[in-house]
N, C-alpha and C positions, 0 to 999 in steps of 0.2 A: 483466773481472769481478774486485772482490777477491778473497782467500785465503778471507776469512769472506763471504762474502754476506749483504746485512741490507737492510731498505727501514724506514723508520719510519713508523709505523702511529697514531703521537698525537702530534700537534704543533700546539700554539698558534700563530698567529700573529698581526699587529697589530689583526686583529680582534675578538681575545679581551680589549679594548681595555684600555689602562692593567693590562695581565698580562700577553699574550703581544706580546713585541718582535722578531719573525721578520717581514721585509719580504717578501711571495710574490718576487718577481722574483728574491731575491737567496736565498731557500731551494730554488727551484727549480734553480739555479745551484749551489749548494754542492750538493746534492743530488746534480748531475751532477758535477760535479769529484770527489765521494767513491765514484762508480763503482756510483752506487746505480740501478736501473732505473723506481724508482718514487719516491713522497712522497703522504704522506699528511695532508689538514689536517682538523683535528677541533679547532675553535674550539667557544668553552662556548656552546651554545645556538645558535647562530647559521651560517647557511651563507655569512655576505656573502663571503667571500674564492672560495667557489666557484667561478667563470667566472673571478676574475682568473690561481689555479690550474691553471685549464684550460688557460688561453692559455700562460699562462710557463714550465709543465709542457711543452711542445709544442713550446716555442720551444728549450727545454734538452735537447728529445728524449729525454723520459720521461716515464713515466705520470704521469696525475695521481690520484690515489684520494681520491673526494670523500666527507667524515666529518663528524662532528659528535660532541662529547661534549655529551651531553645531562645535562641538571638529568630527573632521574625522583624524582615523591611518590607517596605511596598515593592521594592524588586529588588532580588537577589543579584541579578549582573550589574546593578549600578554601581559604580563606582564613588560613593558618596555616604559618609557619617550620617546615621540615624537606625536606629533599630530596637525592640521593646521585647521585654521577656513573655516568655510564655511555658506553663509546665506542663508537659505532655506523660502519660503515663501507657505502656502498654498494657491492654487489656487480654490481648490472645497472642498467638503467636507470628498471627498474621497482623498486627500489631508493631510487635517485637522487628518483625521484617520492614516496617514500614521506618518505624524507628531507625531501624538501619540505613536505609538509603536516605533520610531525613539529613540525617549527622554526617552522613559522607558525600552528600549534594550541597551542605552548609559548607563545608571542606574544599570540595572539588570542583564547586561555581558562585557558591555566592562569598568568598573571603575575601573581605574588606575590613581589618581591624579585629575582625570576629566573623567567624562562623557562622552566614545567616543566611536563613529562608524565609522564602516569601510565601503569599496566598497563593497562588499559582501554584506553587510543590505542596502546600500542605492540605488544598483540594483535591490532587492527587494521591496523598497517601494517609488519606484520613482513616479510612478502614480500618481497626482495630483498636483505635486509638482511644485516650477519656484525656481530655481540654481540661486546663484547671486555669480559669481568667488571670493569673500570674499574682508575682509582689508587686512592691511598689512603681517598680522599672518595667511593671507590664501597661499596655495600653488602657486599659481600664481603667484602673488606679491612678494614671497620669492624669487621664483625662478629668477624673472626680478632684484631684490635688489643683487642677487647673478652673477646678468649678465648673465643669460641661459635662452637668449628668447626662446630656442627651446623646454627645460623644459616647461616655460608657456604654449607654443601652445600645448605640450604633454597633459599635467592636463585638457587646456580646453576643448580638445577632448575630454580626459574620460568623465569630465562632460557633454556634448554635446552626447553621447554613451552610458552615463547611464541617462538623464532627456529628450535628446532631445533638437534638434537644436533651437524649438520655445520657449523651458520651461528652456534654458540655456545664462546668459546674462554677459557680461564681466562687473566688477563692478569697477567704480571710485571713488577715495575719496579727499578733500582735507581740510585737518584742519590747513593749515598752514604750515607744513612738508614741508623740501626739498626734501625729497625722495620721494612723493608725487607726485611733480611736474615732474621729470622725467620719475617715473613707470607711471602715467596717459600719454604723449605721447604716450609711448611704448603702453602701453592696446590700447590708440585709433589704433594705427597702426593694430594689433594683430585682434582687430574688423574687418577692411575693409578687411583684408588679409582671417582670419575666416567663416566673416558672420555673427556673432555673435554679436546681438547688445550691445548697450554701453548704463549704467544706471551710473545717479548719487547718491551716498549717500552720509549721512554726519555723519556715526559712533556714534551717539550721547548717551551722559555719562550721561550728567544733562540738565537742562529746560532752564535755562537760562546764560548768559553769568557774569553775576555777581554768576554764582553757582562755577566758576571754583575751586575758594579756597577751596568752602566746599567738592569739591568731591577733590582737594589733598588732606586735611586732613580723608576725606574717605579711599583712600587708604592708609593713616597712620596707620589707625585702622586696616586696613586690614593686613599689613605688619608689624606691630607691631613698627612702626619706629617714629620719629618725622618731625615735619614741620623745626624743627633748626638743624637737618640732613642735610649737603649741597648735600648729594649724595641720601636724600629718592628715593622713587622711585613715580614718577610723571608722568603725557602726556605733552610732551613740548610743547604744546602750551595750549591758554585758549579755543581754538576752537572748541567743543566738544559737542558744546549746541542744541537746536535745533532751528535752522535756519529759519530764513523766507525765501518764495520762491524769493522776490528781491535778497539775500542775497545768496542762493544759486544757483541764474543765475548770480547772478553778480563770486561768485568763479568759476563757471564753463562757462564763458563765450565764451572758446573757442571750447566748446562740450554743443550746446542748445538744442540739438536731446538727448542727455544723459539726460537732465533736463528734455527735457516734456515727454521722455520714462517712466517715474515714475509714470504718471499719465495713461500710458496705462496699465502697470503691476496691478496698483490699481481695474482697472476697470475688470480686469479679475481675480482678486480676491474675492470670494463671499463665506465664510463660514457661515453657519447660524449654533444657537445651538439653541437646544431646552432645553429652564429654565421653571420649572413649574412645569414638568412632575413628575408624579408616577413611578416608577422603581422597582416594590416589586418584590424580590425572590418569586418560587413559594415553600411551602412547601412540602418536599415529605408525602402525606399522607397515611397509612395503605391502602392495598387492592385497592388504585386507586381511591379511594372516594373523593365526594365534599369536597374540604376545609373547607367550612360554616357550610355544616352539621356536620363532624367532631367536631368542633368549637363549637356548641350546644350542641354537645352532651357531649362532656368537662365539659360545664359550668353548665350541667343542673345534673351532678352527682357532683360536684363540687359544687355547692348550697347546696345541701344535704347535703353531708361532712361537709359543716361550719357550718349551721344552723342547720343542722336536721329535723326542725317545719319550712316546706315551707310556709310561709304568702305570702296572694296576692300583696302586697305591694313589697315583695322579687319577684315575678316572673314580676310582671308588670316594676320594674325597669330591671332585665335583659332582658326582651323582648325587651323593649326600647334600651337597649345598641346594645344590638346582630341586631337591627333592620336598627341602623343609621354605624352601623360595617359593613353589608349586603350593604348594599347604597354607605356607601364610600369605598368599597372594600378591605378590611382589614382584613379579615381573614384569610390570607398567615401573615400576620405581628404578629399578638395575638397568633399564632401556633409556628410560629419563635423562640416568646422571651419564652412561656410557655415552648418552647423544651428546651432549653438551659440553664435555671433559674432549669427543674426538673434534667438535668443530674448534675447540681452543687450540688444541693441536696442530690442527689441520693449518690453523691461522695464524700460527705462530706465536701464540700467547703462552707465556712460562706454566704450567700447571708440577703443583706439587707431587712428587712421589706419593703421600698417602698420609695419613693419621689418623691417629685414633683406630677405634676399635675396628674401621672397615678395611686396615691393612689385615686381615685376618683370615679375610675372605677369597679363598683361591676363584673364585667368582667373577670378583672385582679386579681381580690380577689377571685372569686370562680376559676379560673386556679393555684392558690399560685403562681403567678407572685408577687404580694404586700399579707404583711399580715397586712394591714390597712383595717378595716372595713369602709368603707365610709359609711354604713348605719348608723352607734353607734354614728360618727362623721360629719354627716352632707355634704358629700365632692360630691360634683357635677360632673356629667361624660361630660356634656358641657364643664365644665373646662380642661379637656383632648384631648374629641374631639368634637370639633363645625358641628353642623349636618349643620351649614348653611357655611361653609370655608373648601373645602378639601385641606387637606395639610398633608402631612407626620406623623403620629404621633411622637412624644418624650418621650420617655422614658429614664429615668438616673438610674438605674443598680449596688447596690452595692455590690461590692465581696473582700471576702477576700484579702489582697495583696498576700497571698501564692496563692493562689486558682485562681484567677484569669486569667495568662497565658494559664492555663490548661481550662477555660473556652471558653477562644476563638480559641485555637488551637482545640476545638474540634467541634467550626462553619468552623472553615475552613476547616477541614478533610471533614464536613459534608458536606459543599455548593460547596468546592473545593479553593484549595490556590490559586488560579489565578480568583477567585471571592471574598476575602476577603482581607481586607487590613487594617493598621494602618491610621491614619489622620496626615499628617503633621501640624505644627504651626509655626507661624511665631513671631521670640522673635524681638520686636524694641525697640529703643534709647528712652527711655521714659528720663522727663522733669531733672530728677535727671544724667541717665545714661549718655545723652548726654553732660552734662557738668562734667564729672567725663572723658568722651572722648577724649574730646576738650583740659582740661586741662594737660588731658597727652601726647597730640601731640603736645602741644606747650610747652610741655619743663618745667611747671612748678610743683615748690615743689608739693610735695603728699599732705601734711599738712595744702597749700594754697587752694587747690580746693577741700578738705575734705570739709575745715570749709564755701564755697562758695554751694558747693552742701549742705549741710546740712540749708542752708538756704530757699531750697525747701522742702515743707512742701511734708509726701510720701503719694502713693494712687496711684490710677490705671489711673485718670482723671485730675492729675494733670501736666496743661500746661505752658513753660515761659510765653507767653503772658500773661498769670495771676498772672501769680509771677511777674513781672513787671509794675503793676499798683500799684497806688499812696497808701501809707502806707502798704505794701508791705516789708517785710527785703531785701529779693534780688532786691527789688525796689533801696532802701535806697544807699546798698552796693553798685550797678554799678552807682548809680549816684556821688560818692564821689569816687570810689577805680576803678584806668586805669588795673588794672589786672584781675577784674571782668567784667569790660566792653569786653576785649578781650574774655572772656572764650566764655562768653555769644553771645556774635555777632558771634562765630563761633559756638557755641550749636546750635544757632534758627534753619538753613537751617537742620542742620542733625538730628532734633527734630523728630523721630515717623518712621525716616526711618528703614528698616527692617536691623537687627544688627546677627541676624543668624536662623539656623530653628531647630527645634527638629520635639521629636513626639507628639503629642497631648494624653496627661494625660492619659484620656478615650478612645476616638473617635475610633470608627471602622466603616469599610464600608462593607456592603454586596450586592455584585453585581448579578440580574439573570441573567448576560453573562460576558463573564470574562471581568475584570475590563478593560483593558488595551481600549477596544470596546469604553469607555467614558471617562476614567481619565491615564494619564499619571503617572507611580509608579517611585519609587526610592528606596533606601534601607538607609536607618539611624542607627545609635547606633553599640555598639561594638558584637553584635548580629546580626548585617543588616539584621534587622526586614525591612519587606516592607512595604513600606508608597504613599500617593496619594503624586503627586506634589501640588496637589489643595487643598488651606487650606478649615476646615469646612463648613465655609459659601456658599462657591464655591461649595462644593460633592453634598452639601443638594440641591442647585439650580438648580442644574443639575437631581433631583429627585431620588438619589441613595440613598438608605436606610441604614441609619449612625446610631448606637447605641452607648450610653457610657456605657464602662465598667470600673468602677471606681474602684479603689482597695482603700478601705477604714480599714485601717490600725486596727482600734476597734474592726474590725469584726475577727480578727487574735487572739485578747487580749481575746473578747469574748470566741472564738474558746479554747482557751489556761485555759481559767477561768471552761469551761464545762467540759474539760478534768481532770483537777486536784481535780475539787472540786466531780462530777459526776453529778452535778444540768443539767437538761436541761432548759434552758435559758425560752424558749416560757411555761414554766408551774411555772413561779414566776408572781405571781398575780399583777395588777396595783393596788391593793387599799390597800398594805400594808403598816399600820400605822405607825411603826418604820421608813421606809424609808422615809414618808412624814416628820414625827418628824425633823429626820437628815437634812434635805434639808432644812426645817424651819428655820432651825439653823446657814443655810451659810457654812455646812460642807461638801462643794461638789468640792474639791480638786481633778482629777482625773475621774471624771463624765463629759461624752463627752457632748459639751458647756454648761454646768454648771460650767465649773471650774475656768472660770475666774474672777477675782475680785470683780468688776462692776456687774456679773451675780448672785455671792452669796451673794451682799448686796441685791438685786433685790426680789434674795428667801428669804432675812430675811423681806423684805417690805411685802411681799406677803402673806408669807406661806401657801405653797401650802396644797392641805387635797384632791386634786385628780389629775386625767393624765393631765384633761384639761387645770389648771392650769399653766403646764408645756408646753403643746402648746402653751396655751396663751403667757407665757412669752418667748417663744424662737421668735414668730412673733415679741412680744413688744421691743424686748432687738436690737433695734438699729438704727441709728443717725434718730430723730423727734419721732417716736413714742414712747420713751423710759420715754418720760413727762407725758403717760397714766399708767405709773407701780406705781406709791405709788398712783392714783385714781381707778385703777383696786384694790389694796390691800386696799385701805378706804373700798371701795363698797363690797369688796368680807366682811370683819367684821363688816359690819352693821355700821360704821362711817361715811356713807356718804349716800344721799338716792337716789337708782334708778329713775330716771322717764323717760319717754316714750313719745316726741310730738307726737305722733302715736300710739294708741293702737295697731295697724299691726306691728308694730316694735318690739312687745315685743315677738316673739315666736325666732325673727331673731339675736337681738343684748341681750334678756335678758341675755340667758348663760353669756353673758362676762361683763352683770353687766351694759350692756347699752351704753357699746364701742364697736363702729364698727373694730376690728383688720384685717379680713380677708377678701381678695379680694370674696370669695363665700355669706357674707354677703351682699357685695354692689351689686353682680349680684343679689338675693334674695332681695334685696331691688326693685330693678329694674323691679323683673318679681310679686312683689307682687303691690308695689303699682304704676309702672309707665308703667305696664302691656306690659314688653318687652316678647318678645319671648327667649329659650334658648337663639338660635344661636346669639340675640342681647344680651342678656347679659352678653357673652361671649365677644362680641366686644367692651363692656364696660368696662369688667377688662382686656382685653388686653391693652386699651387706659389709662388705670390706674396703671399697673403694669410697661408697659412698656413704659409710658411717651410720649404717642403719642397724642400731642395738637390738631393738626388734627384733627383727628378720637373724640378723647374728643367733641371738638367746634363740630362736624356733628353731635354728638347726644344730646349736651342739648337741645335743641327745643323739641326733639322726649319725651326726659325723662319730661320736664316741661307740657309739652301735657300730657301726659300721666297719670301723676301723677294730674291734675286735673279733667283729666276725671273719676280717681276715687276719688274724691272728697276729693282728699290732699292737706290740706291750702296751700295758696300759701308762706307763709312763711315759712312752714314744709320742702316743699318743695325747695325752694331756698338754705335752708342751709341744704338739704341733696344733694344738686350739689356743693355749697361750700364746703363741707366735701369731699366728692369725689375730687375735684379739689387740694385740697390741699392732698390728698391721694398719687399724683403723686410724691407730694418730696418724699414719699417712698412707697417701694411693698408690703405688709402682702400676704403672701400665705400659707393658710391654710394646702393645701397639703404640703407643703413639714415642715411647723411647728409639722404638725401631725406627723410625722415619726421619 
């Protein structure tokens, strides 16, 4: 523990967006290195950083203390400029919940400019809460800046009237300001006269004190201004950062009861969430009946329906499904999506065949959830859901772009609109964006920092730090050219920070009690559609049942094609010749991913003569495995010859000619010769799909074991974990190839 003990009680971060430039991961971390016990985030209006707080708080082994500085008006439905800060902290968890409908009632009735509530809602949900009289933009401080101490003591009353004498604290700040210096006497005074004790904060914008520049060029971007603006709009001083507690006993050295007050507020601060959890709506079902039996009884006339000729083979894999669906409690979820997928139908809305890993699921196939036969195609229901990992199932959902809206406004009719919501996203300064930023807050030509950003190479993963290493372009450039080196040293700090929010593409949330009970809403777009404040990652963790509805623009063209022509789509056969011919040929101009360049020399290497083919190369067609397509197309014309170090191999890899493409072959390799269990070898292509070294290194031993206890050379063996390992530079997933 330091000499001063201090926790900070107000702190912006990236979600106070284009204002506060505090990454959570890396203030939770400095947090800890400054020997601090606790942190505190209190973003304007908003809870979004909340749960990522929680987690990175935890990981740094200290508290997290979940805030909010609120926008407070004399009335939230008025329609009229004015409103003052105020910092709110939750104390318990009832609190925490108060907080929450606080920030999504700022949202969903009082948005005027900003996010703001009144006295009215916050007499209502004072309960758990601790008041801190705000900065300078709070009423208090106004008031004292304006010379009417009688005003301050008025406001502090209210506060103290509506939180309570113990959960209401007069708040000091000092960055450096002169105004500062003067309203802090006064507040102390105000304190002793009150009763009301006295806390120190220190406002903080960014992490560190060398950040000051990058958060004025923040608000550059924010205000549309430049840095060569003599009048931008700036915080006069660099003080802004978060302080150590020497550093913040040493500014407030003449109030040290303010200082170690912070660490008692901390202590009576204790939110817990619970991440992990299940949250499944429940389905209404017919007559009050079991969900599960309902569920069976779906799938078992719905087997029929596809097949006709029930084989034991067909009932013993749905037994199986329905069995590990029964265990991990899922049939509120398999009812959900069958309800919603048959009214699109029913309504004539385009719905996708299927993707991803829920084409897998003969389950899903006998409800016309997917119209992928996993039986025809080999596709594993471990791949969707692991009998040995519960976790939320995924499903991706394709629907018309017309049809769409209409599909989920008719979940939320059904489950209710205050249990359904959109998914917010968060757009950031990627390695291009930020220096396309930079270079227009410092004033120069369009032209010079075109041809500077164009020097990073684009892509979703693409960092400076790596564009800066040796033989490199933007390496090259900022080590000869002084106006690349400026963009760039003001790019790095504002690299990945959060640049604005939309709504998320797909994502929906389905709540079994209204939303508000877990997530914090908002309204977005010129429709103020409602949205979670908490991006994806965040809803799922929280165990709220998130669906994408993806509008997939094809299914529109399709829809459009059935209508003119009268063809119905689902009765054009997969094995006709002509089409195969045409494809052969590279003439797939306008054939959804077939159409690109690269993709129809691929079909002239190949040519294709069935579906599979066309799976195969949608897996094969990108960056590493792209070097298996003219040896898939030797082997598919007898130019080249199959062989098998494994006779076991050849029922798994023959189809594709003796290349492993699909993540369902290397589990099937796994449960055939290295005698894993489903659920493990499901945790084998997660560790291969999703690049988890980790998890990889925990299981070779298990797989080299394994595979010589059934008597797979040891050589055979090595280099089908070398194959594997190297699988990690890229994903093949069959399911979603297949669709």
């Amino acid at each position: 523990m330091p000499e001063a003990p201090f926790v900070h009680l107000h702190v912006h971060s990236e979600y106070s967006i284009l204002d506060g430039a505090c990454r959570i991961p890396e203030l939770a971390s400095r947090a800890a290195e400054l020997e601090m016990p606790a942190v505190a985030l209190t973003d304007h209006g908003s809870l979004a950083g909340a749960v990522e707080l929680y987690r990175e708080a935890g990981k740094a082994g200290i508290k997290p203390i979940i805030g909010c500085e609120a926008y407070v008006a004399d009335d939230r439905r008025a329609q009229k400029k004015g409103y003052a800060h105020l910092t709110l902290l939750a104390e318990s968890n009832e609190g925490y919940a108060n907080l929450i409908k606080l920030a999504s009632a700022g949202f969903l009735e009082g948005y005027y400019y900003k996010p703001r509530v009144d006295w009215e809602l916050l007499a209502e949900r004072s309960k758990g809460l601790i008041a801190l009289s705000g900065c300078l933009s709070g009423r208090v401080c106004k008031a004292l800046e304006n010379g009417n101490r009688a005003e301050a003591e008025t406001e502090l009353g209210r506060l103290r009237d509506i939180f309570g004498a113990d959960n209401t604290f007069v708040e000091i700040q000092d960055a450096g300001l002169e105004v500062q210096k003067g309203i802090n006497a006064t507040l102390a005074e105000i304190s002793q006269t009150t009763g009301l004790p006295l806390v120190a904060t220190g406002d903080v914008h960014y992490l560190n004190h060398e950040d000051a520049r990058a958060h004025e060029a923040l608000l550059c971007i924010q205000s549309g201004d430049s840095l060569q603006n003599p009048s931008h709009w700036r915080f006069d001083t660099d003080q802004f950062y978060l302080k150590s507690p020497a550093e913040m006993a040493a500014d407030f050295a003449g109030y040290p009861e303010a200082v170690r007050r912070t660490l008692e507020i901390a202590e009576r601060c204790n939110v817990t969430m619970e991440l992990g959890r299940i949250l499944l709506p429940k389905f209404p079902v017919p007559d009050g009946r079991d969900a599960f039996d309902y569920l069976v009884e779906l799938c078992e006339k719905g087997l029929q329906k596809r097949y006709g000729t029930v084989t034991s083979e067909l009932q013993d894999r749905l037994k199986f499904e329905l069995k590990t669906i029964k265990e991990m409690g899922f049939a509120d979820y398999f009812l959900i999506v069958w309800d919603f997928i048959a009214f699109a139908k029913r309504n004539g809305i385009g719905v996708g065949p299927g993707r991803g890993s829920a084409a897998g699921s003969l389950a899903a196939y006998c409800l016309e959830i997917t119209d992928v036969d996993p039986m025809q195609y080999g596709l594993l229901f471990e791949r969707f859901l692991n009998p040995g990992r519960k976790s939320m199932p995924d499903m991706d959902l394709d629907f018309s772009v017309q049809g769409r809206d209409q599909v989920i406004n008719y979940v939320a009719d059904k489950y209710g609109r205050d249990r359904v919501a959109q998914i917010i996203t968060f757009g950031t300064m990627m390695a291009r964006a930020a220096v396309r930023d930079a270079g227009r807050v410092l004033d120069i030509p369009y032209g010079t920092v075109d041809r500077i950003a164009k020097l990073i190479p684009e892509g979703p993963k693409v960092y400076l730090d790596d564009c800066l290493k040796p033989g490199a372009e933007l390496k090259k450039s900022y080590d000869e050219d002084e106006v690349t080196r400026q963009i760039v040293d003001l790019a790095k700090p504002l690299e990945g920070l959060v640049r604005q929010d939309s709504i998320h593409a797909a994502g929906v949330v389905i709540g079994d009690r209204p939303l508000t009970d877990y997530v914090p809403l908002q309204q977005k777009g010129p429709d103020q559609e409602v949205v979670t404040q908490f991006a994806m990652g965040d809803v799922e963790a929280l165990g709220l049942l998130k669906i994408d509805f993806l509008g997939l623009r094809n299914l529109d063209v399709i829809d459009k094609a059935e209508e003119l022509t009268g063809v119905d789509i689902a009765q054009i056969p997969l094995d006709d010749s002509k089409t195969y011919q045409m494809l052969a040929r590279g003439e797939s101009v306008g054939v959804f991913q077939f159409e690109g360049s690269g993709m129809r020399e691929a079909l002239r290497q190949v040519k294709p003569t069935q579906f599979e083919d066309l799976i195969a190369l949608v897996a094969l067609y990108r960056p590493g495995p792209m070097g298996y397509i003219p040896v898939y197309g030797k082997r598919k014309a007898g130019q080249e010859q199959v062989s098998f170090p494994d006779e076991r191999l050849k029922p798994i890899t023959g189809p594709t000619y003796g290349i492993c493409i699909y993540q369902e072959q290397y589990m099937e390799i796994a449960k055939q010769l290295a005698g894993f269990s489903p659920a493990e070898a499901d945790d084998l292509r997660k560790a291969i799909g999703k690049k988890i070294h980790t998890l990889m290194a925990s299981l070779k031993d298990k797989f080299l074991e394994g595979c010589a206890a059934n008597r797979v050379t040891p050589a055979v063996a090595n280099q089908l974990w070398k194959d594997m390992e190297q699988a990690q530079d890229y994903s093949f997933n069959k399911s979603h190839a297949a669709c």
